[in-house]
C-alpha positions in Angstrom: -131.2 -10.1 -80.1 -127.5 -9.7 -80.7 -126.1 -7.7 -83.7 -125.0 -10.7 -85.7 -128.6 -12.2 -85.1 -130.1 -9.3 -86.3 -127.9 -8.6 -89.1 -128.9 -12.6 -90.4 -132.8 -11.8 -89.9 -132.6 -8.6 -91.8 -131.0 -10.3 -94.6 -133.5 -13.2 -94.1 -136.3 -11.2 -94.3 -134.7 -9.4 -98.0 -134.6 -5.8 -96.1 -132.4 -4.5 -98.8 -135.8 -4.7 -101.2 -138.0 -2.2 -101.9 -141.8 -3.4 -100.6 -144.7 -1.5 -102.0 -148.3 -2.3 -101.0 -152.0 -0.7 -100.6 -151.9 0.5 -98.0 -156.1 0.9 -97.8 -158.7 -1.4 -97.1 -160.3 -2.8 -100.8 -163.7 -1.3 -101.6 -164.4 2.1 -103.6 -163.1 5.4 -101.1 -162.1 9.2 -101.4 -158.6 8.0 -101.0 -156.3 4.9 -101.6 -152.6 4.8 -100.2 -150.0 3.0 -101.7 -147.0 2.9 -100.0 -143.4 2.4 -100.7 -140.2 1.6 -98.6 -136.8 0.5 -98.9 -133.4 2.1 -100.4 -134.7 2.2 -104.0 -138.4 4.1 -102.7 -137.2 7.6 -104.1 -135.7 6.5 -107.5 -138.7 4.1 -108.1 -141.6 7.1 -107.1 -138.9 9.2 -109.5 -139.7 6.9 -112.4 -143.7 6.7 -112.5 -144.2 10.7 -111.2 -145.2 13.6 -112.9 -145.8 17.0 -112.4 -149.4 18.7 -113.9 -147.9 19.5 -116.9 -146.5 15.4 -117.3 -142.7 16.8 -116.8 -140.5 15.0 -115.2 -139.7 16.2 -110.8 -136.5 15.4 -109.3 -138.0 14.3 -106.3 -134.4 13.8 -104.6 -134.4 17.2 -104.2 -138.0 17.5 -102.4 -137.5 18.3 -98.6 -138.8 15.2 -96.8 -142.2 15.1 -94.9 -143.6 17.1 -98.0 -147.0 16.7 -99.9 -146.5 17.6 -104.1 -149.5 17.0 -106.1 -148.9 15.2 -109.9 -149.5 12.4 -112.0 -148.8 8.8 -111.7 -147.6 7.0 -115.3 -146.7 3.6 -116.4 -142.9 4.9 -117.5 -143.7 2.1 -120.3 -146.0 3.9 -122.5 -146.2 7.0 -121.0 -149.8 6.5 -120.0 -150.9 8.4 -116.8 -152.8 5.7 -114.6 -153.6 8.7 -112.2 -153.9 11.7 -110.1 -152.1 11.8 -106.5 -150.5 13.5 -103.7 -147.3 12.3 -103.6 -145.9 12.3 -100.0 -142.2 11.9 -99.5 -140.5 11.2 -96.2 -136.9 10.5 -96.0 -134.6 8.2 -93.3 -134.5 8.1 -90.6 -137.3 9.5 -89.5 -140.2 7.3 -90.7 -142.5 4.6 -90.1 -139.9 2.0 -90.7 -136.8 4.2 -90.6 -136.0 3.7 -94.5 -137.0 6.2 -97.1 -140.9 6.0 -97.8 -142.8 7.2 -100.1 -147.1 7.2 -100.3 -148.5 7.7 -102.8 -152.4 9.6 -102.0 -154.9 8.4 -105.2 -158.4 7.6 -105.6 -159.7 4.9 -103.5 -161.2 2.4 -106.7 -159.7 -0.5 -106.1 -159.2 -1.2 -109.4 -157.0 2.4 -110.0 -155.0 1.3 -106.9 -153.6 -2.1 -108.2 -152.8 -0.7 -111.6 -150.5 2.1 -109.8 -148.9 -0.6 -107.7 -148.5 -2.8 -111.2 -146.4 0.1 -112.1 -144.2 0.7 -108.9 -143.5 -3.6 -109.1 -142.7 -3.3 -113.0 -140.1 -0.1 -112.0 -138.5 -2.0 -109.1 -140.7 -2.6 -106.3 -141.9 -6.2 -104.8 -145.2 -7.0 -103.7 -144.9 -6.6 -99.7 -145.5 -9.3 -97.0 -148.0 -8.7 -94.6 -147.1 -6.8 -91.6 -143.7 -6.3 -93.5 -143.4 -1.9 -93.1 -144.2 -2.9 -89.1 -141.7 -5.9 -89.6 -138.6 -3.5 -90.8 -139.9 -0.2 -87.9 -138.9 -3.8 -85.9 -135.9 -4.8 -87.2 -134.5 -1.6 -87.6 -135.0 -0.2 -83.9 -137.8 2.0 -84.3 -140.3 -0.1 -82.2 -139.4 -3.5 -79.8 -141.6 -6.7 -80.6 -144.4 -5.3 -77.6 -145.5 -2.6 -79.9 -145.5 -4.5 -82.8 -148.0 -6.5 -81.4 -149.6 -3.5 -80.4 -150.3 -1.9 -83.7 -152.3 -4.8 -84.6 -154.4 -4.9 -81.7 -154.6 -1.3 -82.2 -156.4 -1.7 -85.6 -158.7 -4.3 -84.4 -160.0 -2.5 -80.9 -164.0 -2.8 -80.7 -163.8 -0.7 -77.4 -162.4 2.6 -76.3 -160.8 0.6 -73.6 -159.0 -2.2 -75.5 -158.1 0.8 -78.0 -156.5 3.0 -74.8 -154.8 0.0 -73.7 -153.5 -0.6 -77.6 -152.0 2.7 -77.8 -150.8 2.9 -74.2 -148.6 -0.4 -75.5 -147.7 1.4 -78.6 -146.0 4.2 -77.0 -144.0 1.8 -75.2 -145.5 1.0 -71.8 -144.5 -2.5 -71.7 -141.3 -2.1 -73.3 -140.3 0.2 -70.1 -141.8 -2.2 -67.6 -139.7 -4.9 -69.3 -136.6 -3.0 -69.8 -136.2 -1.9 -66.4 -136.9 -5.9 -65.0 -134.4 -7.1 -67.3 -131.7 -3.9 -66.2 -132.9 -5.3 -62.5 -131.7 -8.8 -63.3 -128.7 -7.6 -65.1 -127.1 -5.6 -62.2 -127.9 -8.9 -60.1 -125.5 -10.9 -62.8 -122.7 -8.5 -62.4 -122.8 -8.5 -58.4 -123.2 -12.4 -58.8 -120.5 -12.6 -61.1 -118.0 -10.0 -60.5 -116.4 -11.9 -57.5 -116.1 -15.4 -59.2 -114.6 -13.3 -62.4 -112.4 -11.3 -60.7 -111.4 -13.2 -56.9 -108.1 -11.1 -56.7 -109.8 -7.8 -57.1 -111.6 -8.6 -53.0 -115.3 -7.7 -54.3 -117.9 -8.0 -51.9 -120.4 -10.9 -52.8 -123.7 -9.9 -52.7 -125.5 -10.9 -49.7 -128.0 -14.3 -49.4 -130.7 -11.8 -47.4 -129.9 -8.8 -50.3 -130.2 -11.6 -53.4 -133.2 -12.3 -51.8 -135.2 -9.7 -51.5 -134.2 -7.7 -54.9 -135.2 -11.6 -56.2 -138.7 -11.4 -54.8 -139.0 -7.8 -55.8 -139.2 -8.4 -59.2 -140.6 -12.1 -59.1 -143.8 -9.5 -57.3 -143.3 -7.7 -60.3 -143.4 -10.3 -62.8 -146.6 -11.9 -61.1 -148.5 -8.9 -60.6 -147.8 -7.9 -64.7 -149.0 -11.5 -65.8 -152.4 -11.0 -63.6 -153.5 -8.8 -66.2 -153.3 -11.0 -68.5 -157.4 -12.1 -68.4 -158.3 -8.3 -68.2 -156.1 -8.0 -71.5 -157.5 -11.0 -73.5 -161.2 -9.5 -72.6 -160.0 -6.3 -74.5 -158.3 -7.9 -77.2 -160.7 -10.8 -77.8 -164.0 -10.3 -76.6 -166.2 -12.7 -74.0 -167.3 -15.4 -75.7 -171.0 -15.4 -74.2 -173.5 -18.6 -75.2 -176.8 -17.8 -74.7 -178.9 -21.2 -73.7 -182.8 -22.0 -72.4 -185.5 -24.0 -74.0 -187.3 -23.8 -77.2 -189.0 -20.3 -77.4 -187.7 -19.1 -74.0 -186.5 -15.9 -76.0 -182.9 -16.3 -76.4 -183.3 -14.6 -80.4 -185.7 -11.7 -78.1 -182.4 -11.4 -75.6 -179.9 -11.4 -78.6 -181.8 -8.8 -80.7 -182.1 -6.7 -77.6 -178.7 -6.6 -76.1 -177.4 -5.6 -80.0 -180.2 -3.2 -80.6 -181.1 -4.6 -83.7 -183.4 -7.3 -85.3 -180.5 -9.8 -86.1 -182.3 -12.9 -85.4 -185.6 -14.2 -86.9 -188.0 -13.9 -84.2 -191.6 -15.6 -83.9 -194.1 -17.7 -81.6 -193.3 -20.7 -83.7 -190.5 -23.0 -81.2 -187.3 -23.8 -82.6 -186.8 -20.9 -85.1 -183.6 -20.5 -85.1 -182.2 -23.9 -86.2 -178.4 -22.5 -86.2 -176.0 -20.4 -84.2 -175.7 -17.0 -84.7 -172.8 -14.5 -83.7 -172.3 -11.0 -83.3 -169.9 -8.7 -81.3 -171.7 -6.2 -79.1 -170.3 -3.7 -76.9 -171.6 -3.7 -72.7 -170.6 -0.5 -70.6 -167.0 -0.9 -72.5 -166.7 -4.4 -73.0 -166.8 -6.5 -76.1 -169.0 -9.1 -75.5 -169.1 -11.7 -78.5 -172.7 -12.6 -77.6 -173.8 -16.3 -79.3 -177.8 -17.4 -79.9 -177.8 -20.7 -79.9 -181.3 -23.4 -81.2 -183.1 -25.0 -77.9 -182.5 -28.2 -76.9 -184.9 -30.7 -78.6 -184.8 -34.2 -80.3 -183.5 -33.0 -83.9 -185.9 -33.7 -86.3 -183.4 -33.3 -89.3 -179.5 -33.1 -90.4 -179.6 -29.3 -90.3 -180.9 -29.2 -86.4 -178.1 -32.2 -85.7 -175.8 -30.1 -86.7 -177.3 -26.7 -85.1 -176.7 -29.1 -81.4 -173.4 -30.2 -82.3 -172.3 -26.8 -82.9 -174.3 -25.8 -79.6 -172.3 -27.8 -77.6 -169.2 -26.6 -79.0 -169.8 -23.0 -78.1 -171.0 -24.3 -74.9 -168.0 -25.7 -73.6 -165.8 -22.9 -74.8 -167.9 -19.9 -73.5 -166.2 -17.6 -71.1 -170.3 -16.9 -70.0 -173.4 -18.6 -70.1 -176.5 -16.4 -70.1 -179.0 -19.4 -69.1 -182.7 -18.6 -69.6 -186.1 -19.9 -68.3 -189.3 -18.8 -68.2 -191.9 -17.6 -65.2 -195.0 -18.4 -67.1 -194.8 -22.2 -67.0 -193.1 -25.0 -64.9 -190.1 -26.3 -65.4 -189.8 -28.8 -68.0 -187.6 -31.8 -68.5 -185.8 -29.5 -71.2 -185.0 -26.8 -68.8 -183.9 -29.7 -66.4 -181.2 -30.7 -68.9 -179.9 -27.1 -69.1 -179.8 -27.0 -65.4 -177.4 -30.2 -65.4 -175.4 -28.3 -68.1 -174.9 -25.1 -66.2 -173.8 -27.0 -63.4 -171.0 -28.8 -65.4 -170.4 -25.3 -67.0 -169.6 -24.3 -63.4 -167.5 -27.0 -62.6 -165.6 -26.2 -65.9 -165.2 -23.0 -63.5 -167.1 -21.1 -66.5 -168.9 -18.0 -65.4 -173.1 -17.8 -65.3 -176.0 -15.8 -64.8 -178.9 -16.8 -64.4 -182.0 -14.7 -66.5 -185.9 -15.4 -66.1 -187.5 -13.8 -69.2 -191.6 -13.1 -69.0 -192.2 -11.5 -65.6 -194.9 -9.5 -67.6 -196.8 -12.7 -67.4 -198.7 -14.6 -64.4 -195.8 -16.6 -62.7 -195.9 -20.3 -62.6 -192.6 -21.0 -62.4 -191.9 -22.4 -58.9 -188.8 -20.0 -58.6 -187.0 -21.5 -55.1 -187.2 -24.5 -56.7 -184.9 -23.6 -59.5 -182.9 -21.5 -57.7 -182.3 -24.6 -55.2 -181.8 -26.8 -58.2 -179.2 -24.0 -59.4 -177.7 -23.8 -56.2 -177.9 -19.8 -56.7 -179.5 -16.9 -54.2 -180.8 -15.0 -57.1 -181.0 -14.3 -60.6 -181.7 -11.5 -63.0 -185.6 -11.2 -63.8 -187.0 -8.8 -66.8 -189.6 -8.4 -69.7 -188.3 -8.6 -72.8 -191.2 -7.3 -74.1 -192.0 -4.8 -72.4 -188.2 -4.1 -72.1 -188.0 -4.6 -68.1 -184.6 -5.6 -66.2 -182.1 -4.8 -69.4 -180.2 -2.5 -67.7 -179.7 -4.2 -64.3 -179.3 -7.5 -67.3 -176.3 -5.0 -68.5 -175.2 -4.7 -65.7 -174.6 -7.9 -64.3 -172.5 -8.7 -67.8 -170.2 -6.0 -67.0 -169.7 -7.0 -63.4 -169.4 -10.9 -63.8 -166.7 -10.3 -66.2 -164.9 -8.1 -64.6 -165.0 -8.6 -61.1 -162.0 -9.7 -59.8 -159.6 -9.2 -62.6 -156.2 -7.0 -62.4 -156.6 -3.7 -64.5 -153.6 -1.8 -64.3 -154.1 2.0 -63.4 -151.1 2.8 -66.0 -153.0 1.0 -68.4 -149.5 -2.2 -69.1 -151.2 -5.5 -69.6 -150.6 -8.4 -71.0 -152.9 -9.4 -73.8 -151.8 -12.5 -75.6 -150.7 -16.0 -75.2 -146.8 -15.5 -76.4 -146.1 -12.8 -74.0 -147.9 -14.4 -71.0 -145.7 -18.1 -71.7 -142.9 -15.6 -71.4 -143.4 -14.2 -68.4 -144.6 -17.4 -66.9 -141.1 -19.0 -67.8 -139.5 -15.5 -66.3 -141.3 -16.4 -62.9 -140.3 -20.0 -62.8 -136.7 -18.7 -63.1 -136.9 -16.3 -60.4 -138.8 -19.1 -57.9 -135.8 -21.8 -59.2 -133.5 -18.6 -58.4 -135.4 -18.0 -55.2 -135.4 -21.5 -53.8 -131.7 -21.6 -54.4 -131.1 -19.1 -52.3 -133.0 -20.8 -49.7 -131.1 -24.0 -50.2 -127.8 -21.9 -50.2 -126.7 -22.9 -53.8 -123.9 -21.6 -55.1 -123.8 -18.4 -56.9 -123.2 -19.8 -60.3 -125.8 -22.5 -60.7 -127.9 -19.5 -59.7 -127.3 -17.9 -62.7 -127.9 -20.2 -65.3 -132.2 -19.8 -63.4 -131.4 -15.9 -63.7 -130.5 -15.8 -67.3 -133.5 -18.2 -68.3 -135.7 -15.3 -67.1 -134.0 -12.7 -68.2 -134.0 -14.3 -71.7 -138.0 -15.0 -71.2 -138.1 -11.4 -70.8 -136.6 -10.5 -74.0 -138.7 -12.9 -75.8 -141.4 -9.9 -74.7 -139.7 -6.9 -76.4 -137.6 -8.8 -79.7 -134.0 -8.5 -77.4 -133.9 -12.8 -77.5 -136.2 -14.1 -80.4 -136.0 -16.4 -83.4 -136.8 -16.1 -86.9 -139.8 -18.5 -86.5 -141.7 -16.4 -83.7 -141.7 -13.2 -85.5 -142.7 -14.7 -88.6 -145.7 -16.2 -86.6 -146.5 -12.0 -84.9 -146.1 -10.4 -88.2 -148.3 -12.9 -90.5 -151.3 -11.6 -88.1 -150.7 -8.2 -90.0 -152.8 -7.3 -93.2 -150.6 -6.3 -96.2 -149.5 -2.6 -96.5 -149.1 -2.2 -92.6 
């Protein structure tokens, strides 16, 4: 992002105003944070603070990074709206590298909106969401990659998808990226230098040397966006549908993977008549598990529904936990879930196979199914007597993660708009690379080279429009 650019978004985005927003999740707490940043944070705080004894502080004067307790008042009437830690902490070294100041009150929510009443009456606007992250942005403090970051930091549901948040935050990928883009910069300059200057006798750079510094980082590039499943697992969760016939104990598998009685379960069929959804997490990984109602002839509007919404899920699951039973034979129900797991796996979706009730006589004629499955084995347990769950465990763990790229220094990629980024970066390079091969000249080379290295900025904020980073911060909750 050039200077002018960023001058024009920082006026865009009104960074001369003062934003003040909670800063705490609504609800009754301890403590509630409001915060406040922007040129006018000190002489607004100055106007609505008091000292114990309801004098007036110069808080100007206060050394920054500094706690004082005192009063908050609506400078109006003079009526103190509350108690609080002020905490002052002046430029440049803050969140969003303008003077902030927090104010520490009781968390009732209703104590919290009437002192940020008072900070908008004295000055203050209502901050947009993810507006403090917005200006640490715009002025320097953090790249667009650790933006994201601080999000996905505040949503982790797993100590690895918060290791991974964190390990972005402190500016992984912004390294990774920098020094690809300082690689492809160097190649301009080599590339370019003898068409500039054709006097000054520089050596071009060599076909065989373009080359292999090309496919050096292209490896780079590739090998960074094959992470990109292993990071959407952290960030989102596996979307896992659990299927089988009427009573086959999908609510019995749901309640027992989450540890809790979440779904109604009872020896009646067809109990659960809708879908239900919970986040669960599997030796480290978010699974968002899914019970769905057995497949049946719906009877009413409520059960058409429950099937329409069952197929939905169904064809947007990341895994299918298919279910059957060993007490009885196979019925034409469980045949029309095997005809849907095989179209599942020719949607290339990922499934394993469970048979619940081995505490029971077997009837099931099991090479049958696993012939009609086209499958060497499955995964057999009790549910009631609590057989098989931890080889059931896993087998989640494993089919999810088998295969995938995870990164020993912890740099992934872990959403769509950096992974379209890097996948225009690589196109570039293989344009760039078959140029090479087809002995192009030098400059048509470069106008591949610069669409990568302009992809590549899209990653950190160094090439991005107004409309994108609207689109990253409006993820953000207010006050961060």
């Amino acid at each position: 992002m050039g200077e002018e650019d960023s001058e024009h978004i920082k006026m865009k985005f009104g960074e001369n105003d003062t934003i003040a927003a909670i800063s705490t999740p609504p609800g009754e707490s301890g403590i509630g944070i409001v915060r406040l940043s922007g040129p006018k944070a000190m002489r607004i705080a100055q106007k609505v603070f008091r000292d114990k004894r309801f004098s007036k502080v110069d808080i100007e004067k206060f050394p920054s990074h500094t706690a004082h307790y005192g009063l908050i008042v609506d400078p109006r009437h003079q009526e103190i709206i509350d108690e609080a830690i002020l905490i002052l902490m002046k430029k440049p070294k803050t969140y969003t590298r303008e003077d902030v100041v927090e104010f520490d009150c009781h968390g009732g929510i209703l104590s919290l909106k009437r002192v940020l009443e008072v900070l908008i009456n004295s000055g203050a606007r209502i901050a947009e969401p993810g507006e403090f992250t917005k200006r640490a942005f715009l002025s320097g403090r953090i790249d667009l990659s650790q933006a994201e970051a601080v999000i996905d930091l505040i949503q982790a549901k797993s100590e690895s998808s918060r290791k991974a948040s964190l390990a972005q935050l402190e500016g992984g990928l912004k390294k990774k990226i920098t020094t690809l883009r300082g690689k492809l910069v160097e190649i301009f300059a080599e590339i370019e230098a003898p068409l500039d200057f054709p006097d000054q006798e520089i050596e071009e750079l060599s076909e065989i040397k373009l080359q292999k510094r090309l496919e050096e980082i292209l490896k780079e590039v590739t090998t960074l966006l094959a992470t990109l499943d292993y990071g959407k697992i952290l960030s989102e969760g596996v979307n896992t549908v659990i299927i089988g016939k009427t009573n086959v104990g999908k609510s019995s598998l749901f309640n027992t993977l989450l540890k809790e009685e979440r779904a109604i379960v009872t020896p009646l069929p067809g109990t659960t008549r809708d879908t239900l959804e919970e986040l669960v997490n599997i030796k480290g990984v978010i699974f968002r598990l899914i019970d769905t109602a057995g497949l049946k002839n719906p009877e009413n509007l409520v059960e058409e529904i429950s099937l329409q919404r069952r197929g939905n899920f169904l064809a947007k699951a990341d895994l299918i936990l298919a279910m059957f039973e060993v007490s009885s034979q196979l019925s034409e129900e469980d045949k029309e879930i095997i005809q849907e797991i095989n179209q599942a796996r020719e949607r290339n979706q990922k499934v394993i196979i469970v048979e619940n009730k081995i505490d029971l006589k077997e009837e099931l004629e099991r090479e049958k199914l696993l012939e009609l499955l086209n499958i060497k084995d499955s995964v057999r347990i009790s549910l009631k007597a609590h057989r098989g769950i931890d080889k059931l465990e896993e087998e989640l763990s494993n089919a999810v993660l088998q295969g995938l790229v995870i990164p020993p220094d912890g740099v992934i990629i872990n959403n769509v708009r950096q992974a379209e980024a890097l996948k225009r970066a690589k196109k570039g390079l293989e344009y760039a690379l078959e140029g090479v091969n087809r002995k192009m000249p030098y400059d048509l080379l470069s106008i591949d080279l610069k669409d990568s290295l302009d992809a590549l900025g899209e990653i950190t904020g160094d090439s991005i429009n107004e409309e994108i980073i609207n689109h990253i911060f409006s993820r953000f909750c207010i006050g961060k």
